[in-house]
C-alpha positions as CSV (number, residue, x, y, z in Angstrom):
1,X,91.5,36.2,33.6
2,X,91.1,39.5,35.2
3,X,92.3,40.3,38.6
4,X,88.7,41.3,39.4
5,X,87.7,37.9,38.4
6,X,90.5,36.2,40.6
7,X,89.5,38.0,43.8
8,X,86.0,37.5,43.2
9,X,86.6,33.7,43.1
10,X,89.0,33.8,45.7
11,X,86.5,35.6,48.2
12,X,83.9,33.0,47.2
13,X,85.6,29.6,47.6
14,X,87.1,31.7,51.0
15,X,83.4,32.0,52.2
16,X,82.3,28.5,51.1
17,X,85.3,27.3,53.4
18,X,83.6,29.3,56.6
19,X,82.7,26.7,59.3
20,X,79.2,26.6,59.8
21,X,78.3,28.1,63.2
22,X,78.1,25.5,66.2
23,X,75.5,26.5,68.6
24,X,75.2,24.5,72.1
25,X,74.0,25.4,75.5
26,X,76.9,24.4,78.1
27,X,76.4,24.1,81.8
28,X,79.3,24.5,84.0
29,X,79.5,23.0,88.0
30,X,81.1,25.9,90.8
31,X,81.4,25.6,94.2
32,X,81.4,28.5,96.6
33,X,81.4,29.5,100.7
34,X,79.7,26.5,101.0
35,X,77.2,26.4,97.9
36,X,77.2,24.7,94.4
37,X,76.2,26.9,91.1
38,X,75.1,25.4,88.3
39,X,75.3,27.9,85.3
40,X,74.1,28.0,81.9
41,X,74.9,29.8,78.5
42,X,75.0,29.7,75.0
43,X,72.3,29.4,71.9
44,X,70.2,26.5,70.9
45,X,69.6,25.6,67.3
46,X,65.8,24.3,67.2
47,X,64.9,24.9,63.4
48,X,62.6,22.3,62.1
49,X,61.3,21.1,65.8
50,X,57.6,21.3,66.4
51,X,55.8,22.5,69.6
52,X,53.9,19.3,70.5
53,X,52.9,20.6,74.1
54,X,52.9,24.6,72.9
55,X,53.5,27.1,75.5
56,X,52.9,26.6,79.0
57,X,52.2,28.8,81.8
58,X,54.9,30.1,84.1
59,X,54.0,28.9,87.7
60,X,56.3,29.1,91.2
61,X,59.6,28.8,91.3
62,X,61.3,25.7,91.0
63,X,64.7,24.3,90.4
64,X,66.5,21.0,90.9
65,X,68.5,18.1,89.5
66,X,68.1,14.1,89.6
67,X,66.8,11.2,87.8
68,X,68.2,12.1,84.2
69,X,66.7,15.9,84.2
70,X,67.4,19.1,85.2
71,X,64.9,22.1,85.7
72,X,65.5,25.9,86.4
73,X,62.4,27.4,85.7
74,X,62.1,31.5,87.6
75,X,58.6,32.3,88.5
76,X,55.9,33.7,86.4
77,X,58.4,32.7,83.4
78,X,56.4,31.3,80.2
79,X,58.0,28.8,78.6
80,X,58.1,26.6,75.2
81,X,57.8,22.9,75.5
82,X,59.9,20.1,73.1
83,X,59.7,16.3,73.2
84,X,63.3,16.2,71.2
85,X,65.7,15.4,73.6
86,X,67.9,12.1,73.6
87,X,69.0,12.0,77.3
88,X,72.4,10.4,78.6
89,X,72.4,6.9,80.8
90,X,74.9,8.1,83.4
91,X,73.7,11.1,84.7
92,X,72.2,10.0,87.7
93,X,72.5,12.9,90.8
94,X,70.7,12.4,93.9
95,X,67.6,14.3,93.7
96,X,68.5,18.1,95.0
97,X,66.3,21.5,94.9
98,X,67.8,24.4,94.6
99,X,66.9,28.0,93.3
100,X,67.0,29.1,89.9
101,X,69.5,31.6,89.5
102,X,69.0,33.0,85.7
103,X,65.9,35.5,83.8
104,X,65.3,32.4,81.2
105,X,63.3,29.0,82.5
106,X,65.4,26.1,80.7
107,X,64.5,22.7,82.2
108,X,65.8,19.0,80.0
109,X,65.1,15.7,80.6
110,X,63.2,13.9,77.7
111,X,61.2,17.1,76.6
112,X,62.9,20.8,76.6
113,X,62.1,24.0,77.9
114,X,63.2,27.4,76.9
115,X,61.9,30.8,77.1
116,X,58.2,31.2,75.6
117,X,59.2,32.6,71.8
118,X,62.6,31.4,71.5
119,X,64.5,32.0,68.3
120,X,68.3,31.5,69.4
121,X,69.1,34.5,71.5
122,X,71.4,33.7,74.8
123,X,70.1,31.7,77.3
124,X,71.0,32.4,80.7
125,X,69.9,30.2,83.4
126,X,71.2,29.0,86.3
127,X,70.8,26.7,89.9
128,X,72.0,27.5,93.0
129,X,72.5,24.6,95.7
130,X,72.8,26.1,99.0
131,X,74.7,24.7,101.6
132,X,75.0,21.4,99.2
133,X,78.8,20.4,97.5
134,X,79.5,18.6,94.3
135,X,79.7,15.4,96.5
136,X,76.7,15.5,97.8
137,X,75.2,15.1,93.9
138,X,77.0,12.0,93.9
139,X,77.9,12.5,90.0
140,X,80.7,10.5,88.6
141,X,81.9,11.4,85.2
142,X,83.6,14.1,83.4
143,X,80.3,15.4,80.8
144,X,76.9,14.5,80.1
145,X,75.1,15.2,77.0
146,X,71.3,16.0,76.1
147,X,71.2,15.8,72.2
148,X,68.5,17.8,70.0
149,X,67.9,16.9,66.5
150,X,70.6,20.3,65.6
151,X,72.3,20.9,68.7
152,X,73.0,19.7,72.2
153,X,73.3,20.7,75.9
154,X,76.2,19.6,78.1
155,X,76.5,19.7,81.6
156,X,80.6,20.0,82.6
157,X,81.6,18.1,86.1
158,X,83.2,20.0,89.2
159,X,86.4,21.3,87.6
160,X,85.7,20.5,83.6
161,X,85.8,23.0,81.6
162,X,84.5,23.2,77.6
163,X,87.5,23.5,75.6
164,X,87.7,25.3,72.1
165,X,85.5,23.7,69.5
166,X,87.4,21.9,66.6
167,X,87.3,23.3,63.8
168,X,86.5,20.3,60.9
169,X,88.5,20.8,57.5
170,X,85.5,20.9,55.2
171,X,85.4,17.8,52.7
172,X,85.4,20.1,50.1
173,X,89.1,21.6,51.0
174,X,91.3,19.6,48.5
175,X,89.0,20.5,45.7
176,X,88.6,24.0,46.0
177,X,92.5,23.9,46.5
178,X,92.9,22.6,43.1
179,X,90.3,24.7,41.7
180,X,91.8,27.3,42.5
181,X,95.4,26.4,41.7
182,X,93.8,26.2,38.1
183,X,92.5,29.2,37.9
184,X,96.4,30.5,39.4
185,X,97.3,28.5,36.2
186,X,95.0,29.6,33.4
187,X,95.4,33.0,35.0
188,X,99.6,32.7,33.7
189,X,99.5,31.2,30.9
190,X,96.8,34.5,29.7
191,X,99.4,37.3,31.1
């Protein structure tokens, strides 16, 4: 076989190997002179999810946690509604307002809301609890998770902090290994 044909096949099985891209919104707890920050990043994956409420109008202000949701919508913001959401049991904080902190309105409870037009960029969003501590949440637990049908959005306690994705050895490893240790083979014996 030709050495072109080797690297050719080599840089294919190389790229089916690739881990597909993990997209996820995280929310990270910080507490500062005094004040509690809740902040939000990352990409959402909502390929295939219909708009069963459409866009709705951006109104006032208004930000806050409690009873299973969380909302940081800025004013005047347009936004996207979803009815996808699968909501965790034990995330339960005292009801609290705060101010949203980000550009992007991104609010989760049973439905989700992200920018009007949304197509994956970075969301950045935030809430800021003045003069109100972790405590006074009264959270217990380490992570909560809001899953979508292709991704999720998790909310890190006071002091958690998302650690490095796994990366998943694709199914598919042992075979293209021997694959391609035949070709090695097939290759010799030719030369």
């Amino acid at each position: 076989m030709p050495r072109s044909c080797t690297a050719a096949l080599a840089a294919l099985a190389a790229l089916s190997l690739a881990p597909a891209a993990q997209a996820a919104v995280t929310g990270v707890f910080s507490e500062s002179g005094g004040d509690l920050l809740l902040e939000f990043s990352g990409t959402l994956d909502l390929t295939g999810i219909a708009l069963p409420r459409g866009t709705q109008a951006g109104g006032a202000a208004e930000a806050s946690v409690g009873n299973g949701e969380v909302v940081s919508r800025p004013a005047g913001v347009n936004y996207d509604l979803y009815l996808v959401l699968t909501v965790p049991t034990d995330f339960t904080p005292v009801f609290t307002s705060g101010v949203p902190t980000g550009p992007d309105p991104l609010a989760f409870v049973n439905s989700l809301s992200v920018p009007e037009g949304y197509a994956g960029e970075e969301i950045e969003a935030g809430i800021l609890f003045a003069g109100t501590t972790y405590a006074d949440l009264g959270l217990t637990g380490t992570s909560w998770v809001w899953t979508l049908p292709n991704d999720s959005i998790t909310i890190y306690a006071l002091g958690e902090e998302p650690g490095p994705a796994a990366v998943p050895v694709p199914a598919a490893l042992p075979l293209t290994l021997a694959g391609l240790a035949a070709l090695g083979l097939a290759g010799r014996r030719r030369g």
